[in-house]
N, C-alpha and C positions, 0 to 999 in steps of 0.2 A: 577594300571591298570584302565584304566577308564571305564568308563559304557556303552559306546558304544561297547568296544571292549571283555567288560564282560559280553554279551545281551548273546551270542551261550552256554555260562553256567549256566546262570540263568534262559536260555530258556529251556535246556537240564533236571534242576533240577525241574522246573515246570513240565514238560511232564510227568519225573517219579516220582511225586507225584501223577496226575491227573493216571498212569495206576496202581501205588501200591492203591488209595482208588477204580479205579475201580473193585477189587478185594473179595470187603467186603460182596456184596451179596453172591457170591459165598461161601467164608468161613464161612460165616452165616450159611448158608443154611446145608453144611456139617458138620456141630457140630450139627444138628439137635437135637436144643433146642426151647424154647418157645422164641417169643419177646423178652421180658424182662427179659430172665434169658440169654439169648446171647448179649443183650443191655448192661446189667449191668456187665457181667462179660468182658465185652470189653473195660469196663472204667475204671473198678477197677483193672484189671492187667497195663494200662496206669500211673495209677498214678504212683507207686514208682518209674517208668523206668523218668518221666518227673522231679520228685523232682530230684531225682540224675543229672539229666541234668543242674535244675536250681540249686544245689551247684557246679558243676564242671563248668559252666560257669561264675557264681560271677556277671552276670550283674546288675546295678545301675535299680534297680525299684522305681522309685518317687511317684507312683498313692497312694493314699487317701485309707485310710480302706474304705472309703462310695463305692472306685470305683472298689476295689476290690470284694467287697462285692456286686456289681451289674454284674462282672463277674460271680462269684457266683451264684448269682441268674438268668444269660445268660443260663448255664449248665443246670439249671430243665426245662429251657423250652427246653435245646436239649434232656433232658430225652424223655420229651413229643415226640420230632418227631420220638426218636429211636423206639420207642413203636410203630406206627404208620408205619413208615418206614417198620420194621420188618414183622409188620403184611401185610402191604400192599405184602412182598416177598412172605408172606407161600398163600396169598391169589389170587396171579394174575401173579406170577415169579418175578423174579429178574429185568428182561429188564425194563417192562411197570411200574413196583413200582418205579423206577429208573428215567423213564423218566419223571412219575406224579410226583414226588418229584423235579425234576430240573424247574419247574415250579416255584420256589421260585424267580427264578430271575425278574420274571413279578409282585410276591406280593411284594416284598419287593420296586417295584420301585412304588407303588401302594400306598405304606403306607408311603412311604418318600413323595411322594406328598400330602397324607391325614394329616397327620402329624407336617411334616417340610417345607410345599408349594414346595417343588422342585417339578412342573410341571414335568410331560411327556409328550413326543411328541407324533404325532402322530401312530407311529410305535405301542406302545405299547396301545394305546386305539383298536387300530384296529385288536389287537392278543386276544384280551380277547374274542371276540364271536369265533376265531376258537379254541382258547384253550378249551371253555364250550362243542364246537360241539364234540371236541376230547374225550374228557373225556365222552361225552356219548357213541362214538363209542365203547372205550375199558371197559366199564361199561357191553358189551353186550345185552341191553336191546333188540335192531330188531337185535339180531346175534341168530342162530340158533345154532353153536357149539361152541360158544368162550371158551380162554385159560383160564384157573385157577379153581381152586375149590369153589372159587365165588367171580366173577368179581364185583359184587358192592361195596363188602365189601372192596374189594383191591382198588379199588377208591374210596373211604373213608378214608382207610389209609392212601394213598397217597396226599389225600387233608390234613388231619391231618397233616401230617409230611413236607406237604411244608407250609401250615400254621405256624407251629412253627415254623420252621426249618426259617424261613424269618422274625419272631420274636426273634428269638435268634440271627440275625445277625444285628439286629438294635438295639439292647439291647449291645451287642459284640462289636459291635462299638462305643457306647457311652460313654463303660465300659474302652476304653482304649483312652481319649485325651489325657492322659500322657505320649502314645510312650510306654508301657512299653515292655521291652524283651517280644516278641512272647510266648516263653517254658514258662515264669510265667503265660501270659496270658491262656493259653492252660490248666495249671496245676488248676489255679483256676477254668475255666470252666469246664474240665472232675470231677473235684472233686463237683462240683456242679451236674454236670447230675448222677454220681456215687450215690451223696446222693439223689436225687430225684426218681433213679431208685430204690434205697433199698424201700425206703416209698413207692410208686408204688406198686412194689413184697411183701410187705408184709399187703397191704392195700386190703382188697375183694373187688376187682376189674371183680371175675370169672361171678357176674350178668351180665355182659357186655362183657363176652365172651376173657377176659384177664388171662392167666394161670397167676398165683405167678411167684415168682424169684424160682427158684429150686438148693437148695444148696448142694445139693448131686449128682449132675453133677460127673458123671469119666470118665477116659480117652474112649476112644479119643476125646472127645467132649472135653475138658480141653486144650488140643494140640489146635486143630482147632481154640476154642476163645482166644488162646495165639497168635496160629499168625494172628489172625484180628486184636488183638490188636495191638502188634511190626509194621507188616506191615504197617496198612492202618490209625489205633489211634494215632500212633506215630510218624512213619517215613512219612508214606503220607500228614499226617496235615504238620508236621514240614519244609516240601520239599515246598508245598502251600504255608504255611504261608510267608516263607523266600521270594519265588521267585515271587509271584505275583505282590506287590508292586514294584517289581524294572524293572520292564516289562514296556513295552509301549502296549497300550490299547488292539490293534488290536492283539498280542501276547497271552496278557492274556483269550481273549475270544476264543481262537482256546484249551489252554490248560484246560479254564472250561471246553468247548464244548467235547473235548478228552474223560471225563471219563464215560456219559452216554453213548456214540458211543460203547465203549469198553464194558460196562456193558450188553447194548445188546449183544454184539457179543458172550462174552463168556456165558451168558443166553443161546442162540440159538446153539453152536458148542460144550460146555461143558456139558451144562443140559439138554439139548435137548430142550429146552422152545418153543412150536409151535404156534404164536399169530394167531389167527383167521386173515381172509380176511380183516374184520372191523374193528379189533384192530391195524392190521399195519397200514390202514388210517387213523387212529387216533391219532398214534404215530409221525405219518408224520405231522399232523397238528399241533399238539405240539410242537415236536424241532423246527418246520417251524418257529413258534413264537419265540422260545428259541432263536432261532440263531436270528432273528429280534431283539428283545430287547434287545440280546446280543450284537450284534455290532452297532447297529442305534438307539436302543430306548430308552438309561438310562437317566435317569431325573441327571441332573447336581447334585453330591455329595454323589449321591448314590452309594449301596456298594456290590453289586451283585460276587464277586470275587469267591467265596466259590463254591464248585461244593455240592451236596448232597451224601451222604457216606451211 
């Protein structure tokens, strides 16, 4: 079959990757655990289901200990954004942590040009002051009732987590010129953020307003972070990873775009999440950018593909 005529199944598998990770905050939210002990147990139930994947698949992996070991070390800085991430949900909802975190696709075109000189165009020089304006909107500093139990902190988190989270994807990238099987790569990375988030959880972190890993989690909270994990750790990455590269461009940025859309929605109809007046224009000035440097603004080589989970 050939790839034109295989575009309606790889475009189909993209879509239900981009709605099963739009899912994650929600089931986050529902195990109502800490950050880092819904982080970590999201990664660490991932691993065995991925090892088992990469023995029943047998695929030829060529990359280097040095380049595995830099996937490895890709996974602590996605420790870093789960933490951040997380926090950014308990601190401001799920929607707006969500939409401050898909922000990555603007740093990471940022730092390929810092970096690796891949210029951007203008698109993306000119999203950077509505994305600052945005982020002060949903910050609530001139709002008089804004959403969450405090907005600054949750934009903080969410600048944290698309900080990393756009360092782990340039790191991610680097980590794999070898082509290797997707499921190796994914395996070496989770087991990376897995050990990153244990040291995390067990490091006093509480000066800074970070609960530990809590290992005495029962059910239902156990349930809940099993299917964050299956769903959106495993199957949703694995749906992504497959189908984005075999997409043509214009495809792939409608199925990034998919999972923040979706993450608001069910924020708003599932959880009731109410964003203030000056939070939704600020959310609008963001994806406004998002969707800019997603379809006009990426600096030639960069790798923006990943939605934020």
């Amino acid at each position: 079959m050939s790839a034109a005529a295989d575009e309606p199944r790889t475009m189909l598998i993209a879509l239900s990757g981009a709605t099963m990770i739009s899912f994650a905050p929600l089931l986050y939210i529902q195990s109502e655990t800490s950050p880092l002990t819904g982080a970590f147990f999201r990664m660490l139930y991932a691993i065995p289901i991925l090892a088992i994947l990469v023995w029943l698949l047998k695929k030829e992996d060529t990359r280097k200990r040095s380049e595995r070991a830099l996937a490895f070390g890709a996974g602590i800085l996605l420790a870093i954004d789960f933490v951040g991430y997380h926090s950014a949900i308990d601190y401001i909802g799920s929607g707006i942590a969500t939409m401050i975190g898909n922000s990555q696709v603007i740093i990471v075109t940022l730092a390929s040009w810092i970096l690796f000189g891949e210029r951007p165009n203008r698109y993306i020089l000119l999203s950077l002051p509505l994305v600052m304006l945005g982020l002060v909107l949903i910050s609530g500093i001139w709002d008089n009732n804004p959403y969450g139990s405090d907005p600054i902190k949750g934009v903080i988190g969410g600048l944290v987590a698309a900080i990393f989270y756009s360092s782990f994807l340039i790191v991610y990238r680097y980590s794999n010129r070898a082509q290797a099987p997707s499921v190796s790569l994914q395996l070496d990375s989770t087991t990376g953020a897995a050990t990153g988030l244990l040291v995390f959880g067990i490091a006093p972190l509480s000066l800074i307003g970070i609960q530990p890993v809590n290992f005495s989690v029962t059910m239902p909270a156990h349930a809940w972070l099993i299917a964050l994990s299956l769903i959106c750790q495993v199957c949703g990455w694995i749906a992504i990873t497959y189908a984005l590269p075999r997409l043509p461009a214009a495809h792939t940025s409608f199925a990034v775009l998919l999972q923040p859309v979706l993450t608001l929605l069910w924020g708003v109809f599932l959880l009731d999440e109410q964003p203030s007046i000056q939070q939704i224009a600020g959310m609008t000035l963001i994806f406004s950018s998002i969707i800019a440097v997603t379809l006009f603004g990426r600096a030639e080589g960069s790798d923006p593909k990943h939605p934020e989970i």
